[in-house]
C-alpha positions in Angstrom: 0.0 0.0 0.0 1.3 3.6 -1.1 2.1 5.6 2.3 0.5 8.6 0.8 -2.5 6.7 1.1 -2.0 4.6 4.6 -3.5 5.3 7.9 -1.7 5.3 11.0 -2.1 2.9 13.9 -4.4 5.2 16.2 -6.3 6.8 13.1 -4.6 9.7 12.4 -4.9 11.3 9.0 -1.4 10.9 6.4 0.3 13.5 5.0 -1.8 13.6 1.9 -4.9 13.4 3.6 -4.0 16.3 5.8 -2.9 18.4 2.6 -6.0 17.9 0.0 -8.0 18.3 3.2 -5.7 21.8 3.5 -6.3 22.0 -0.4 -10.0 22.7 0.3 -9.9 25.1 3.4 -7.4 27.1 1.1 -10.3 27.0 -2.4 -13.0 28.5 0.3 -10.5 30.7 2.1 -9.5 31.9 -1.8 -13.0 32.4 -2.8 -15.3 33.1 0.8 -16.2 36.4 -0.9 -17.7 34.6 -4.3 -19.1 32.0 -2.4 -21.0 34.3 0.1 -21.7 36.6 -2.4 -23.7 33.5 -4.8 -24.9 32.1 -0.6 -26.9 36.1 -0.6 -27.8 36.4 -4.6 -29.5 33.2 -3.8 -31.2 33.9 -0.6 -32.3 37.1 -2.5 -33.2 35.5 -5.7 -35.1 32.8 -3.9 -37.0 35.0 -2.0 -37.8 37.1 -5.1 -38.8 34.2 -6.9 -41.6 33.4 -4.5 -42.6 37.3 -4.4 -42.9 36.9 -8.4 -44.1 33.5 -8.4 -47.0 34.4 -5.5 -47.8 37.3 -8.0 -48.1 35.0 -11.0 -50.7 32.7 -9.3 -52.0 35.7 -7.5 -52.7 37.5 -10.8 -53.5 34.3 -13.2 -55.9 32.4 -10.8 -57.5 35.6 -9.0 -57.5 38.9 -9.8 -57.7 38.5 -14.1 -60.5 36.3 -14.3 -62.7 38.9 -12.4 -62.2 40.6 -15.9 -63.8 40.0 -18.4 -61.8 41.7 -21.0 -58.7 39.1 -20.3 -59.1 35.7 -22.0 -60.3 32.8 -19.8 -57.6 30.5 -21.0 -55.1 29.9 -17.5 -51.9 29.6 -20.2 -52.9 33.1 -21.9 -53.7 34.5 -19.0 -50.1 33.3 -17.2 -48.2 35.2 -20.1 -50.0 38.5 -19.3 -49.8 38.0 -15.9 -45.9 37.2 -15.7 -44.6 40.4 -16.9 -46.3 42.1 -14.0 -45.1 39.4 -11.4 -41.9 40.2 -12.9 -41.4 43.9 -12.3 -42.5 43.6 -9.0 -39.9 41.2 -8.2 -37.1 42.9 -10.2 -37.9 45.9 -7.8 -37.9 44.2 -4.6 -34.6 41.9 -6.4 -33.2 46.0 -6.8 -33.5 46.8 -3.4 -32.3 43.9 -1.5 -29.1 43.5 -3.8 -28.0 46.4 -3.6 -28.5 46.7 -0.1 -26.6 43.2 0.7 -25.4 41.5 -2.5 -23.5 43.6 -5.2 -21.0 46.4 -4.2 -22.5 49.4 -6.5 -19.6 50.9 -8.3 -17.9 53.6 -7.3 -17.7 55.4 -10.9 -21.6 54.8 -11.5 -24.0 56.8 -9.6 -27.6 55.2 -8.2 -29.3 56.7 -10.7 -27.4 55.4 -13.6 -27.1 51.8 -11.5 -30.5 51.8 -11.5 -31.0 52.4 -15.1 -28.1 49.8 -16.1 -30.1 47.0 -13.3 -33.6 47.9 -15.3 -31.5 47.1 -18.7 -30.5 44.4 -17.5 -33.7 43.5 -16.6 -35.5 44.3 -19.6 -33.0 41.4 -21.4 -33.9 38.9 -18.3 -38.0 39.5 -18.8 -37.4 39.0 -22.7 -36.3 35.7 -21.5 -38.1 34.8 -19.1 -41.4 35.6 -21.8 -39.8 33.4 -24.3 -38.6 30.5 -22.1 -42.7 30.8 -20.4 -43.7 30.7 -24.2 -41.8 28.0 -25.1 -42.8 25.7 -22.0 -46.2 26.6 -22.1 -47.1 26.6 -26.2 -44.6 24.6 -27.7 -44.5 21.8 -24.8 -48.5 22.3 -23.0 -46.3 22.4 -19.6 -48.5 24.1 -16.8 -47.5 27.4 -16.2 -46.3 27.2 -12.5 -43.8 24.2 -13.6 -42.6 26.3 -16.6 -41.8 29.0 -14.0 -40.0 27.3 -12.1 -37.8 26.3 -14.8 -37.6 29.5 -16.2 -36.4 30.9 -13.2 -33.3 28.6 -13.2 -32.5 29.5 -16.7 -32.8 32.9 -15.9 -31.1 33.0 -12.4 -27.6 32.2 -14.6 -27.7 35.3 -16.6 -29.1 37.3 -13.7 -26.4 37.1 -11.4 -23.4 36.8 -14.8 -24.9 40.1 -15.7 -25.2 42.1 -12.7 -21.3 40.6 -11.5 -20.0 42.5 -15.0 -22.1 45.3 -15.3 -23.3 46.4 -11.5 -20.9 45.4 -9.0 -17.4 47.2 -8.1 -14.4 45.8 -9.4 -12.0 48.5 -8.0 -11.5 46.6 -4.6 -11.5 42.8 -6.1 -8.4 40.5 -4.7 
C-alpha cells in the first residue's frame, strides 16, 4: 500500500490526507467572498422568486379572471400575468441587492445603477417571456412548472450580468 495513502495505527490522518484536506480550506479561504456573495444572490433571488411567483398565481388564478376583458384560458392569461409578477420582483430583487449583495460601483451613480439593473432587466424578462412561451405553447407544460424552470435559466444570466455590469471591481483581490 502507497504511504501517501495509509493510515496510522491510532487513526490519524497521512500526509496527503491532511494536505487535500488543507487544499479545500485554502479553495473556500481563496473564494469566501464569491461563495458568500452567490450564498446572498441566492437567498435574494429565492426570496424574489416566490414574491414573483406568488404574484403570478396571484394575478393568473384571481385577480384576471374577475375581468372579463382578459381571456379565460389559464396559459394566456399566465403570459399576461408574468410580466407584471416580474417587475414587482425585479424591484424588490433591486433593493435587496443592492442593499446586501452587489457592491455598486464607485464610478456609477444610483441613478445610472438603476437604469443599467432595469436594462438588465428588460434582457432577463425577454427571457423569461420566451422561455414561459416556449414551455407553455410549444410543450403544454403548466404554467407554475414552466416558472420554475424559467427561473433557473434565468437566475444564470441574472447574477453573470449584474457581476460585470453592476458590481465594483475596483477593490476585487
Amino acid at each position: 500500500m502507497d504511504s501517501k495513502t495509509e493510515r496510522t495505527t491510532d487513526g490519524e490522518l497521512t500526509f496527503m490526507e491532511h494536505s487535500g484536506k488543507h487544499k479545500l480550506a485554502m479553495f473556500f479561504e481563496k473564494h469566501r467572498a464569491l461563495l458568500r456573495q452567490i450564498i446572498r444572490f441566492s437567498v435574494v433571488g429565492g426570496t424574489a422568486f416566490l414574491v414573483e411567483y406568488g404574484c403570478l398565481i396571484l394575478l393568473t388564478d384571481y385577480i384576471l379572471p374577475s375581468f372579463s376583458l382578459f381571456p379565460q384560458d389559464e396559459g394566456t392569461r399566465s403570459l399576461i400575468a408574468a410580466p407584471i409578477a416580474f417587475i414587482i420582483a425585479v424591484i424588490y430583487n433591486y433593493v435587496l441587492s443592492m442593499l446586501w449583495v452587489f457592491d455598486q460601483r464607485k464610478d456609477t451613480s444610483k441613478k445610472a445603477t438603476f437604469i443599467i439593473f432595469v436594462l438588465l432587466n428588460i434582457v432577463a424578462l425577454g427571457l423569461n417571456q420566451i422561455f414561459m412561451w416556449i414551455f407553455i405553447k410549444m410543450f403544454q407544460m403548466n404554467f407554475r412548472i414552466a416558472k420554475i424552470i424559467t427561473t433557473a435559466m434565468v437566475m444564470v444570466y441574472n447574477f453573470v450580468s449584474r457581476k460585470i455590469f453592476i458590481e465594483d471591481h475596483s477593490s476585487s483581490t
